[in-house]
GUMIDREN-472685 format. One record per atom (N, C-alpha, C): x, y, z. Coordinates in steps of 0.05 Angstrom, whole numbers, plus 5000, padded with zeros to 4 digits. Example, Ala and Ser with C-alpha at 12.3 -4.5 7.8 and 13.67 -1.06 7.14 Angstrom:
BEGIN
    u    v    w
 5264 4886 5156
 5246 4910 5156
 5264 4934 5156
 5257 4955 5142
 5273 4979 5143
 5258 5001 5157
***
This chain:
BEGIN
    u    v    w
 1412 9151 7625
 1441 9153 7629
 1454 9125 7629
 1477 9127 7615
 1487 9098 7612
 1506 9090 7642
 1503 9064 7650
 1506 9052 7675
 1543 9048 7665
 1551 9055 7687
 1581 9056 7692
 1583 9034 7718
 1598 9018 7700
 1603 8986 7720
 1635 8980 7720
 1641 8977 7740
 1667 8973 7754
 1670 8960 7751
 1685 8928 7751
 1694 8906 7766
 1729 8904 7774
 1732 8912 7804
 1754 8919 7805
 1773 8901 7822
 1794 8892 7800
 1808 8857 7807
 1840 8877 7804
 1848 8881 7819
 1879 8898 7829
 1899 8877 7833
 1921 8861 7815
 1942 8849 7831
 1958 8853 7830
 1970 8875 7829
 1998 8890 7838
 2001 8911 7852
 2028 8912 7868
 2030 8945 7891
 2029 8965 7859
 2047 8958 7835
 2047 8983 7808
 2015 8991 7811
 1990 8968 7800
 1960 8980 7796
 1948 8991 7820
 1957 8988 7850
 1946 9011 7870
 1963 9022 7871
 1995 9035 7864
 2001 9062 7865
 1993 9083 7844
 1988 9068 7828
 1970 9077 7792
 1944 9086 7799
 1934 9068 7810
 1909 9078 7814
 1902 9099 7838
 1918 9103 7858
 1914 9124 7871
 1901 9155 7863
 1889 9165 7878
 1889 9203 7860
 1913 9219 7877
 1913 9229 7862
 1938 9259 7872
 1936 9268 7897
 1951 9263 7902
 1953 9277 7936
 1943 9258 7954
 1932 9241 7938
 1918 9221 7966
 1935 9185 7985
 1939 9185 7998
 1951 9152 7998
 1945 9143 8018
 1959 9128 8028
 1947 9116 8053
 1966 9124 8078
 1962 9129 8104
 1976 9135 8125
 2000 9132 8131
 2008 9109 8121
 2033 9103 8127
 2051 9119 8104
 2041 9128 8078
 2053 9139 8048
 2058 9169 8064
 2058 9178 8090
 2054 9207 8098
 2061 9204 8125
 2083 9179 8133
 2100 9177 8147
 2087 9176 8183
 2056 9167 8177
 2046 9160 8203
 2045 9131 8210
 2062 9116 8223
 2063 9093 8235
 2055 9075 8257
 2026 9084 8262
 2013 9077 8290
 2022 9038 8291
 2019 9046 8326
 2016 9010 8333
 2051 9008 8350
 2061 8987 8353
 2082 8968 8359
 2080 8947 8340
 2070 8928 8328
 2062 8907 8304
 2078 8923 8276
 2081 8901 8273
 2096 8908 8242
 2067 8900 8218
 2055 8907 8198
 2044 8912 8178
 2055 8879 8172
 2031 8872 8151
 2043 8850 8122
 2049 8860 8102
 2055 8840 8082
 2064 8846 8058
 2059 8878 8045
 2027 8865 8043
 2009 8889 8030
 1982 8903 8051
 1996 8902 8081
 1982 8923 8096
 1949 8910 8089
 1945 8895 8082
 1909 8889 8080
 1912 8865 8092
 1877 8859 8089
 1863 8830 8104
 1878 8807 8077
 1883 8812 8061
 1893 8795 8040
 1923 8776 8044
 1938 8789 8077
 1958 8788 8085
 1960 8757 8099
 1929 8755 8109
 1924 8724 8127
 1922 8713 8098
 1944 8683 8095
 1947 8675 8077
 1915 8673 8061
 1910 8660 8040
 1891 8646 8024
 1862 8664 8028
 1862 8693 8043
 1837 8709 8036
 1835 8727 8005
 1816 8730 7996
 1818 8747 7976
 1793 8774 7978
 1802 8786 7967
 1780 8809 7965
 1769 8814 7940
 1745 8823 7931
 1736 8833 7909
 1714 8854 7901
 1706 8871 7893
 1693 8903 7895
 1679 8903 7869
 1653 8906 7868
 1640 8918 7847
 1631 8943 7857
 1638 8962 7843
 1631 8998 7831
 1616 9003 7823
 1589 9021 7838
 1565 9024 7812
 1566 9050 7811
 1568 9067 7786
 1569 9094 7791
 1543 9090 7768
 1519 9114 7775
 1494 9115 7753
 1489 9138 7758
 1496 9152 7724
 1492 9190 7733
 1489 9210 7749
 1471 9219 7764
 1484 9231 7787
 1482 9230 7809
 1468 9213 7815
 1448 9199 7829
 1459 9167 7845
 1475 9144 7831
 1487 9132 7839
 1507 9129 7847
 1511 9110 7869
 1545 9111 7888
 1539 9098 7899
 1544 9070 7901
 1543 9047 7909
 1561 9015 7907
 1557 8999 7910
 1569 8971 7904
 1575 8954 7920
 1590 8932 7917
 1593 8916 7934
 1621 8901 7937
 1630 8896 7966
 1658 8888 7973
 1648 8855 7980
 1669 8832 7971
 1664 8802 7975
 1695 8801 7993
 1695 8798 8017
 1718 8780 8027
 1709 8744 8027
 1736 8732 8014
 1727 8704 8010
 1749 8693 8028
 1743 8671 8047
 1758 8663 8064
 1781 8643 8052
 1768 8633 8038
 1800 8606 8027
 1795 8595 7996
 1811 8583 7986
 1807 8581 7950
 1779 8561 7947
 1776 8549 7975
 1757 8520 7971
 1724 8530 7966
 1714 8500 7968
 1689 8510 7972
 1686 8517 8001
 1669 8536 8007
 1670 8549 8036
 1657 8542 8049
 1622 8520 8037
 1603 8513 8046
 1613 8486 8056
 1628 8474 8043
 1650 8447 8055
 1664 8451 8071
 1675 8469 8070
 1698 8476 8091
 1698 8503 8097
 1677 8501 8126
 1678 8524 8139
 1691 8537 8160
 1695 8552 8162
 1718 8569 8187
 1707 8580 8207
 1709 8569 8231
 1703 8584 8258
 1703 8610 8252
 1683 8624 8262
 1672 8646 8267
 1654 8662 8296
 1663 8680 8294
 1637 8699 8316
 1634 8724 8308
 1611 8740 8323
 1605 8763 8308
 1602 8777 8337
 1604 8802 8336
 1605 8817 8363
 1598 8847 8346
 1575 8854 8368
 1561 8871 8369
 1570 8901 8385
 1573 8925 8366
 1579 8942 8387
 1562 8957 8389
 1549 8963 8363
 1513 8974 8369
 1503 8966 8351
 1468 8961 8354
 1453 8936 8338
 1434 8948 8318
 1445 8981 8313
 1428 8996 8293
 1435 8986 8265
 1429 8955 8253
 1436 8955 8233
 1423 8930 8217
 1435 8921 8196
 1407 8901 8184
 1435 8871 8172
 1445 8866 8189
 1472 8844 8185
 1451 8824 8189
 1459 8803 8162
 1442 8781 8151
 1466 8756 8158
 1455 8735 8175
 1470 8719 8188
 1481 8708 8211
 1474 8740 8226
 1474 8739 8255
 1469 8706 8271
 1452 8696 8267
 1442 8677 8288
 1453 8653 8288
 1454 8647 8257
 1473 8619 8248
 1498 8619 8266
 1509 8647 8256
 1545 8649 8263
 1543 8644 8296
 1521 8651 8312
 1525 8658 8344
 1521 8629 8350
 1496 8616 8341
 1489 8583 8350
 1514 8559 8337
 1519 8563 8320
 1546 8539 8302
 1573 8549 8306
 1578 8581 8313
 1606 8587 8308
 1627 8584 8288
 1609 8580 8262
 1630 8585 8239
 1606 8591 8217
 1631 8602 8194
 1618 8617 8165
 1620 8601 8147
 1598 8602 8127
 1591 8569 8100
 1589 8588 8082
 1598 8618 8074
 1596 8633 8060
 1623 8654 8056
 1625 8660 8032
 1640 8692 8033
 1626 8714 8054
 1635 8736 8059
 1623 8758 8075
 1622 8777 8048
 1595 8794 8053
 1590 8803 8038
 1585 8838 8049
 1592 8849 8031
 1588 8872 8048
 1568 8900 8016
 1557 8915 8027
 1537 8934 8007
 1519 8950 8022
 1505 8959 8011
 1483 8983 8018
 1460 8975 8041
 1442 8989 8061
 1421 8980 8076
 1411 8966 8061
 1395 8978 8037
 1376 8973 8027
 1381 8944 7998
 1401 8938 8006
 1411 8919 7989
 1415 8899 7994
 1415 8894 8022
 1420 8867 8036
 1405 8832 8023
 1380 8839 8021
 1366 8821 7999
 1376 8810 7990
 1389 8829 7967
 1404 8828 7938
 1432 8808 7938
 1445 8825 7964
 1463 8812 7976
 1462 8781 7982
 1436 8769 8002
 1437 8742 8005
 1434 8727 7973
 1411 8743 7959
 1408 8729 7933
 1430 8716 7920
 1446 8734 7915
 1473 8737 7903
 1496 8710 7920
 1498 8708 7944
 1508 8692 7956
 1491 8665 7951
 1478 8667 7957
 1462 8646 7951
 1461 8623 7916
 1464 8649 7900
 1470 8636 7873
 1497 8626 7868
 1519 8636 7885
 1542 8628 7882
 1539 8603 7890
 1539 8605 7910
 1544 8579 7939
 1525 8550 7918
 1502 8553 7910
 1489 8546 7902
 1499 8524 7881
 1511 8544 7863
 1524 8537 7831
 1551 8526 7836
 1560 8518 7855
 1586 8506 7865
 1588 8476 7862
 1605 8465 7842
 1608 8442 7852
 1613 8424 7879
 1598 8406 7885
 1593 8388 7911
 1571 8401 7927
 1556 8431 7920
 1532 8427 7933
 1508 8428 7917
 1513 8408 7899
 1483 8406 7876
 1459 8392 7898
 1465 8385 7919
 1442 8377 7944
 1432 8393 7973
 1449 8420 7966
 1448 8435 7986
 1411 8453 7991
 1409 8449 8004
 1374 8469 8015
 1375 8492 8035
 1402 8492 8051
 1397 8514 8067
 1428 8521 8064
 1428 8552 8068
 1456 8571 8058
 1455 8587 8078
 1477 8590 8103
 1478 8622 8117
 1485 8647 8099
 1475 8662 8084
 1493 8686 8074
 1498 8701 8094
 1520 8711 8095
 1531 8727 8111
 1526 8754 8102
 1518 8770 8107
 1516 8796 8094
 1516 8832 8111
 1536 8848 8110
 1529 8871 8128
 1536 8889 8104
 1520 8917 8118
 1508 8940 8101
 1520 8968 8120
 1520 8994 8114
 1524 9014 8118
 1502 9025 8097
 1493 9051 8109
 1471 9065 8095
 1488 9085 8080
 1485 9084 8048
 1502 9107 8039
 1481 9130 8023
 1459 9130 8039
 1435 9142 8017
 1434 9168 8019
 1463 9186 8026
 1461 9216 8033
 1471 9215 7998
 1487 9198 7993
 1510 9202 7965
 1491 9180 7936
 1478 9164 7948
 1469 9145 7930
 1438 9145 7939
 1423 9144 7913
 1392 9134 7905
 1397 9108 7919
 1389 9109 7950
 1385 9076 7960
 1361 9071 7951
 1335 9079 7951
 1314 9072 7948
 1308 9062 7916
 1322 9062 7905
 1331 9044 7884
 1335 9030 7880
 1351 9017 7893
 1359 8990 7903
 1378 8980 7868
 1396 8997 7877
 1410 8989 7844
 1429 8959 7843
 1436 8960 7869
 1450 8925 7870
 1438 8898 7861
 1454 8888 7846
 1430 8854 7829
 1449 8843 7850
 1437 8811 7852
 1454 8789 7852
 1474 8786 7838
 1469 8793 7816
 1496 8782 7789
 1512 8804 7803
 1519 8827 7812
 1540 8847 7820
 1551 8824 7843
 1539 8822 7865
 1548 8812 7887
 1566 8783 7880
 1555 8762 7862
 1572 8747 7842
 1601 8741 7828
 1592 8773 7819
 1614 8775 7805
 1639 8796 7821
 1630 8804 7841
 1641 8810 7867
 1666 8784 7877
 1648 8764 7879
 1665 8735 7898
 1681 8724 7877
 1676 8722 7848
 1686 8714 7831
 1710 8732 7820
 1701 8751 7827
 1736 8777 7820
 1751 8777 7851
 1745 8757 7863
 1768 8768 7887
 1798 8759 7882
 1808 8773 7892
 1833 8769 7891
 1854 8770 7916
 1876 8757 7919
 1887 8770 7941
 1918 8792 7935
 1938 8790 7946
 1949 8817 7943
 1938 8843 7958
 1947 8867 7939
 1933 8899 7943
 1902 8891 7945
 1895 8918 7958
 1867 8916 7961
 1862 8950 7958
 1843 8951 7937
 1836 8977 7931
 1812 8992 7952
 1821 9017 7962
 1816 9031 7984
 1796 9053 7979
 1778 9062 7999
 1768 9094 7993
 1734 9084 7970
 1731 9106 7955
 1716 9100 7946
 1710 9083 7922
 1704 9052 7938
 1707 9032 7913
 1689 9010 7934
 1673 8995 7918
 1656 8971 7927
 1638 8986 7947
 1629 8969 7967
 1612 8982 7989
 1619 9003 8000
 1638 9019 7998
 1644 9044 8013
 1643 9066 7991
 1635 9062 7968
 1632 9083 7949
 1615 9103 7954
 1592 9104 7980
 1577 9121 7978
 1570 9128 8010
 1595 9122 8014
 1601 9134 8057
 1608 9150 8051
 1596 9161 8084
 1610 9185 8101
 1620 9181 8126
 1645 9192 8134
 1653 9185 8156
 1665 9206 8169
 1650 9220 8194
 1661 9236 8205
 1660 9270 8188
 1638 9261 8173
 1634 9286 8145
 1651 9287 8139
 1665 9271 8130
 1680 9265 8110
 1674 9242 8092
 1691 9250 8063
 1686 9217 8046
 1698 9194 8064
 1680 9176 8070
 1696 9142 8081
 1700 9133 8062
 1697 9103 8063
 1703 9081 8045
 1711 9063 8050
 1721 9044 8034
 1729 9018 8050
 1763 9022 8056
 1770 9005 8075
 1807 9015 8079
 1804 8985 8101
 1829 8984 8104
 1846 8960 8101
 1872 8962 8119
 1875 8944 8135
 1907 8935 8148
 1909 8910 8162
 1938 8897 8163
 1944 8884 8175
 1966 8882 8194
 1968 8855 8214
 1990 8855 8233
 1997 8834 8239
 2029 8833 8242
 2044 8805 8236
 2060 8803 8257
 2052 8783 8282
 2058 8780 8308
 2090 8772 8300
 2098 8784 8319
 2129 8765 8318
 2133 8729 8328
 2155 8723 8313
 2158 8689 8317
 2149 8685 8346
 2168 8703 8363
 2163 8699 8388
 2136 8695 8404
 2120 8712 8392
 2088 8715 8399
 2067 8699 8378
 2084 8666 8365
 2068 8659 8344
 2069 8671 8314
 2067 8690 8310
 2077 8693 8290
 2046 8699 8261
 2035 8694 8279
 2002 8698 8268
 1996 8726 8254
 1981 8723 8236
 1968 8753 8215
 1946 8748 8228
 1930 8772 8233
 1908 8789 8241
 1913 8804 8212
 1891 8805 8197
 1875 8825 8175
 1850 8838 8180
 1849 8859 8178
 1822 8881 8180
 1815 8891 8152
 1795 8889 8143
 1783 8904 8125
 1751 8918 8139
 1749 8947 8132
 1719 8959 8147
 1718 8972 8116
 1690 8985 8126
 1668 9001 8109
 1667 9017 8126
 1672 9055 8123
 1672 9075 8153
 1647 9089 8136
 1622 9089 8158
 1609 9109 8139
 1593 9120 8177
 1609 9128 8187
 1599 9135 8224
 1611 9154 8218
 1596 9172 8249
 1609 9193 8268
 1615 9198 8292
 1626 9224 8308
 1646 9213 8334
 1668 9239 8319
 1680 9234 8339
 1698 9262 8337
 1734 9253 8329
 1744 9249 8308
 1764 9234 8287
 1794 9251 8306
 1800 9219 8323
 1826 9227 8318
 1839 9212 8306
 1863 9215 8305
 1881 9207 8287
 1915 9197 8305
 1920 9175 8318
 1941 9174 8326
 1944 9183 8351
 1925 9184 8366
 1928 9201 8386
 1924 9230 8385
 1916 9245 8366
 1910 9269 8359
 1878 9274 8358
 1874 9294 8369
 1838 9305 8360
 1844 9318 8338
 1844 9307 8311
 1848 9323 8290
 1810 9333 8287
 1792 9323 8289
 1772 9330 8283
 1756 9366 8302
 1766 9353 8319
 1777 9380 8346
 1774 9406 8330
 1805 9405 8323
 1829 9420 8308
 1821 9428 8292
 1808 9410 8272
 1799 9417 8241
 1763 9434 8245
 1756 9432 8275
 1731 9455 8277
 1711 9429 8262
 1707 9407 8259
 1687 9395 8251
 1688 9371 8274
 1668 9362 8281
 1662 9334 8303
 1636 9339 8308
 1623 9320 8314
 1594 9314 8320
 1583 9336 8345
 1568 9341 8347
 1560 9351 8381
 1569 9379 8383
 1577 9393 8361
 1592 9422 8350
 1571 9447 8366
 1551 9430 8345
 1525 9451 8340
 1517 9462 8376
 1519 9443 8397
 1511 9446 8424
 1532 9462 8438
 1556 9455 8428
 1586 9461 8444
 1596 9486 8441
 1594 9497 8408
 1609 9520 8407
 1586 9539 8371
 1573 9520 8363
 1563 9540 8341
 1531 9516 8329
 1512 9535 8333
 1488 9522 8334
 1478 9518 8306
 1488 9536 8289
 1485 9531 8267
 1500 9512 8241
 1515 9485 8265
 1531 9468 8249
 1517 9439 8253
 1511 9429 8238
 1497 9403 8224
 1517 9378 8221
 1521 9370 8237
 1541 9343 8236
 1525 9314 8248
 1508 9291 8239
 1501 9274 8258
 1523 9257 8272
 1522 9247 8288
 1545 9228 8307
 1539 9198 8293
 1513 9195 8280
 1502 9168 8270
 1517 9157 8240
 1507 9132 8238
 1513 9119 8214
 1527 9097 8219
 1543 9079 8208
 1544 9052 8215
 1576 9045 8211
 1591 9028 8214
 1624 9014 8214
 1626 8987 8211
 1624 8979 8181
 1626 8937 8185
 1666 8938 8187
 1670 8921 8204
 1695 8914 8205
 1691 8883 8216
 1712 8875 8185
 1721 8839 8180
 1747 8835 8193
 1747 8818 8205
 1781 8807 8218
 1779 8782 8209
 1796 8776 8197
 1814 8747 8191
 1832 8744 8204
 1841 8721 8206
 1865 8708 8215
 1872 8689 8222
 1902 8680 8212
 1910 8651 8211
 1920 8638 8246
 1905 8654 8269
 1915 8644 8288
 1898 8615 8286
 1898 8590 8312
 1884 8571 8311
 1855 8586 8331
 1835 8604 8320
 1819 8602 8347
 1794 8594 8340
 1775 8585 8361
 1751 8575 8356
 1727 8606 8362
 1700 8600 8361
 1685 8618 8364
 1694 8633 8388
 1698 8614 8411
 1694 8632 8436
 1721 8659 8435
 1742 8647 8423
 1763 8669 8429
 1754 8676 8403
 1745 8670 8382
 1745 8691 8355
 1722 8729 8369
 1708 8709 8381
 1691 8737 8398
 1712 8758 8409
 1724 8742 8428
 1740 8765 8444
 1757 8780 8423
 1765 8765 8410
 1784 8788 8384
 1763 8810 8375
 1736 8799 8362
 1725 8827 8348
 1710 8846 8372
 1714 8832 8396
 1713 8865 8421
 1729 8875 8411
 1754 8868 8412
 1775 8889 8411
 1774 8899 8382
 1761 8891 8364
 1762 8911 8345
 1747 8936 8345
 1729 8933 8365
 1717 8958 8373
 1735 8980 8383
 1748 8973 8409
 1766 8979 8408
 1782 9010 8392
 1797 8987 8377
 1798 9002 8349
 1781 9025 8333
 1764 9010 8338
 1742 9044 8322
 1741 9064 8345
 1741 9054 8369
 1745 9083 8395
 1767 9094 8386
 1796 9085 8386
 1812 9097 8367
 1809 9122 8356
 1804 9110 8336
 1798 9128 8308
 1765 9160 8326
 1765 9162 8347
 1739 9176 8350
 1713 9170 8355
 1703 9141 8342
 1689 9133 8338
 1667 9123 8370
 1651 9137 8365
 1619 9129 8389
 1603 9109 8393
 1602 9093 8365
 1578 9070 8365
 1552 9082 8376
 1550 9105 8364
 1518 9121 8372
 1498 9102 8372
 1470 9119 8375
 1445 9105 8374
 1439 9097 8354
 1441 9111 8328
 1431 9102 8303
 1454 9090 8290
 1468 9081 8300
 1498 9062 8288
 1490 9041 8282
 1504 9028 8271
 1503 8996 8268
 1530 8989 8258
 1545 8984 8283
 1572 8972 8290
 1574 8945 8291
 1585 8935 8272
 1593 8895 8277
 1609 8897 8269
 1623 8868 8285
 1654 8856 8279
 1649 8829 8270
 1655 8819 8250
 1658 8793 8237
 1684 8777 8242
 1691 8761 8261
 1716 8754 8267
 1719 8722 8261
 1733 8717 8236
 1734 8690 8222
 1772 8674 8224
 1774 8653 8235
 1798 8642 8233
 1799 8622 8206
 1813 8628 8189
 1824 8605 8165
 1854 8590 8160
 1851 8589 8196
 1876 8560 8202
 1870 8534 8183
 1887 8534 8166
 1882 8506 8156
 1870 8482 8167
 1883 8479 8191
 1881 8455 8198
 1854 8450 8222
 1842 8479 8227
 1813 8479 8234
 1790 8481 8220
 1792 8478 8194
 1773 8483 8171
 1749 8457 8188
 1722 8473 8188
 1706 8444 8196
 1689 8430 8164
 1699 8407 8164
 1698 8383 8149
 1670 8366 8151
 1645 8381 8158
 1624 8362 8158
 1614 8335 8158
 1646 8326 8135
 1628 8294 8125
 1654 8279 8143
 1664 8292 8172
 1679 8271 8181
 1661 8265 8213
 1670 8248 8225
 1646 8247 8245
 1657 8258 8273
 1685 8265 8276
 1696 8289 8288
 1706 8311 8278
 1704 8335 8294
 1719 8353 8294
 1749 8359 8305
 1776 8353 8302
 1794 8358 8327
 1814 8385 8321
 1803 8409 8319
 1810 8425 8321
 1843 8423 8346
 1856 8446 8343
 1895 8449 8360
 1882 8483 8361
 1873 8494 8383
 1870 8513 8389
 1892 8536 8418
 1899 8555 8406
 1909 8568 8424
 1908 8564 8444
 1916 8569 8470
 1904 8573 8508
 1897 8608 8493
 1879 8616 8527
 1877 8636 8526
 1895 8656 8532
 1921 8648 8542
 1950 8663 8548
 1960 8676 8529
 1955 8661 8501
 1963 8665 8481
 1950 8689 8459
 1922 8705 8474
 1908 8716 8460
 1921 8757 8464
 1927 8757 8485
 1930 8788 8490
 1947 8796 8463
 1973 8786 8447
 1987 8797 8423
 1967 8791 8411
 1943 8785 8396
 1920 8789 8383
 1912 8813 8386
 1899 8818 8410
 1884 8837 8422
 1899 8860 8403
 1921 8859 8417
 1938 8893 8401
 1941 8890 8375
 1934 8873 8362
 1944 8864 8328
 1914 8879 8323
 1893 8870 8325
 1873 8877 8316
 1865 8898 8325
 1870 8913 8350
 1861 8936 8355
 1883 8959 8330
 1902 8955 8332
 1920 8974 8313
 1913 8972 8281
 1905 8940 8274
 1893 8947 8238
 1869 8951 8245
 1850 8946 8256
 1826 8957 8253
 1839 8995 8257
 1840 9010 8269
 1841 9030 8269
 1860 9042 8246
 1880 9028 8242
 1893 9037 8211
 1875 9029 8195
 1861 9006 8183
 1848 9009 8162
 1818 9033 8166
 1809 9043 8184
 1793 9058 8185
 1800 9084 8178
 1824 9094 8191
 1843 9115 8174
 1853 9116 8154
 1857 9090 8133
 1866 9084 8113
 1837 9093 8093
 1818 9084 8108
 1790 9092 8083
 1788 9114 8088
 1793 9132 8108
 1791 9165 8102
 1818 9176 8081
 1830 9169 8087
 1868 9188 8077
 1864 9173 8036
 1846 9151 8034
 1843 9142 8007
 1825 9154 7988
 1798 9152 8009
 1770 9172 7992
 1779 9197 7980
 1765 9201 7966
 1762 9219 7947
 1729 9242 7955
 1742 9271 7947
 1703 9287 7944
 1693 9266 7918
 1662 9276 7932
 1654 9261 7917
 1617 9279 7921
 1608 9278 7898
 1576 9293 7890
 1568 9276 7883
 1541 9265 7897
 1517 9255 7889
 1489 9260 7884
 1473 9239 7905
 1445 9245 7902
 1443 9271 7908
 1420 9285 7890
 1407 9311 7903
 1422 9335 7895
 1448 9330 7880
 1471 9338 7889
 1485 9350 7917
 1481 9329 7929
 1498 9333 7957
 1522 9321 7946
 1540 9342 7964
 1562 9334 7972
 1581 9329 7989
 1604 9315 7990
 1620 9307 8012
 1640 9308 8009
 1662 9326 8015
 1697 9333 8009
 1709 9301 8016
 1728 9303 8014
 1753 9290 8022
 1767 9287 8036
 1779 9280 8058
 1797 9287 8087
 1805 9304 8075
 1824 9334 8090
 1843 9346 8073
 1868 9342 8089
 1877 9322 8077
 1909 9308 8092
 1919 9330 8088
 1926 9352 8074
 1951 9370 8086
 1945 9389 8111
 1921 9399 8111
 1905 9403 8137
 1922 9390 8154
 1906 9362 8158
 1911 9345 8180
 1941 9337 8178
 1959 9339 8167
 1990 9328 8173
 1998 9361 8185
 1986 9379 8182
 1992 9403 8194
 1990 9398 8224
 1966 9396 8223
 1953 9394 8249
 1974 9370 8267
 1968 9352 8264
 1992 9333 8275
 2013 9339 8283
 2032 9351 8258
 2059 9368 8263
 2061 9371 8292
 2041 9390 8297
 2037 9417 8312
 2037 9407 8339
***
């Protein structure tokens, strides 16, 4: 069967309303407006100035559904100029490549990379050849790749291992910023979330002058379970599907509560590791929101990266003098990121698409008129 390859570089709101499917859009296109925060431009992580995103698609006859999402922090080299970072753990069922660097140094020398369990490898490889092939590190010997995974092997031949380096590559090299294409595309092509299609989804939040004035960006991969509400709603309730069914009201229903949630925060506030942590708690947060458990077999992380200009760390100077927030200044964060993380997690359900794969299993699609029913009500 001939290999069907994506590379998907989106820079206009015209090519994501184009590219949408029928009936499907994003939360806010269906008049649900969670939060107090006002949205950016284009509602994505693309909103904190100078990030870009980029998605390779692998669809392989019936059997594949896979790919890979690159968030890239700034136009520069990244291994020169790296950005405070921390990573926060909400459950550790998972195989995130990078962990230790980011916790001991507090910043990222890489794009974040996001793809399949069983791809992670592939993933550092791939980072590694970039970073590598970059002018000014023809002397470089050691690379953090940053890399997290979601298991999509109910919809995709993981044991395949269909991801190269060259995809992940040509991933960082198609990023772009602007729109960011949602649902099933890059690493979320072959989630499930809440038995439903996930995917990747996207939002942002733009503090007022008064409160700084700072973007918070979320981009996740939903492929977990937990019982989906929506806005304050148990739509999952309602809709007769949620985890823990089979014990509660009908024994013969098959839902696991397991599977995994990468969620990226950017943002142009000034913070260093220690407050970049406290932000991606609260992105957890956020996935409680949306339903979400952080079960046993989860593997929940928050990647929380600042690309303040003027904190970029500079290696070849012999200080650092970072202009960092107080901590007074962090609570309008807190609610910025708790509200896009939970919109973009809703944004990758209300985007996905059904979708048939491995084995031929299958996995429907939210059914938003269902659920705007249900809400109504």
């Amino acid at each position: 069967m001939k290999r069907l390859f994506f590379l998907i570089v989106l820079t206009s709101l015209g090519a994501i309303a184009s590219a949408q499917p029928s009936g499907r859009g994003r939360i806010r296109d269906f008049g649900i407006t969670p939060g107090v925060f006002k949205p950016g431009t284009y509602n994505a992580i693309t909103d904190v100035p100078g990030v870009r995103v980029g998605h390779v698609t692998i669809v392989e006859g019936d059997d594949v559904r896979t790919g890979v999402t690159a968030i890239v922090p700034h136009d520069g080299n990244v291994f020169r100029k790296k950005c405070p970072a921390a990573i926060y753990v909400g459950n550790g069922f998972g195989k995130l490549a990078g962990v230790t660097q980011i916790r001991e140094l507090g910043n990222i020398e890489t794009p974040v990379i996001l793809t399949n369990t069983l791809s992670v490898a592939q993933g550092i490889e791939g980072v590694l050849d970039y970073t590598l092939g970059l002018e000014g590190n023809e002397n470089v010997r050691s690379v953090n790749a940053v890399v997290g995974e979601t298991n999509d092997g109910y919809l995709n031949d993981i044991r395949g291992r269909h991801i190269k380096a060259e995809d992940v590559v040509n991933a960082i090299l198609g990023a772009k910023g602007g729109p960011v294409e949602e649902g099933c595309v890059g690493a979320g092509t072959g989630t499930v979330c809440f038995g439903w299609k996930g995917g990747i989804g996207t939002s942002s939040r733009v503090l007022p002058s008064d409160l700084g004035g700072y973007t918070v960006g979320v981009l996740v991969q939903s492929n977990y379970g937990g019982i989906l509400e929506i806005d304050g709603i148990p739509v999952g309730l309602r809709l007769g599907q949620y985890s823990f069914k089979s014990s509660v009201e009908n024994p013969n229903y098959l839902m696991s509560p397991d599977g995994s949630c990468m969620m990226v925060v950017f943002t142009d506030a000034p913070l260093d590791a220690r407050n970049l942590e406290r932000l991606a708690k609260r992105a957890m947060m956020g996935m409680a929101k949306t339903g979400g458990i952080a079960s046993n077999g989860s593997g929940d992380y928050v990647i929380a990266v600042s690309v303040n200009p003027d904190n970029l760390i500079d290696e070849s100077t012999e200080f650092y003098r970072p202009v960092l927030l107080h901590n007074e200044a962090l609570s309008p964060l807190f609610e910025a990121v708790i509200e896009a993380t939970a919109e973009a997690l809703w944004n990758s359900l209300f985007m996905a698409t059904d979708m048939r794969g491995r084995d031929g299993h299958f996995v429907p699609a939210l059914p938003i008129e269902r659920v705007l029913s249900v809400m109504k009500k």
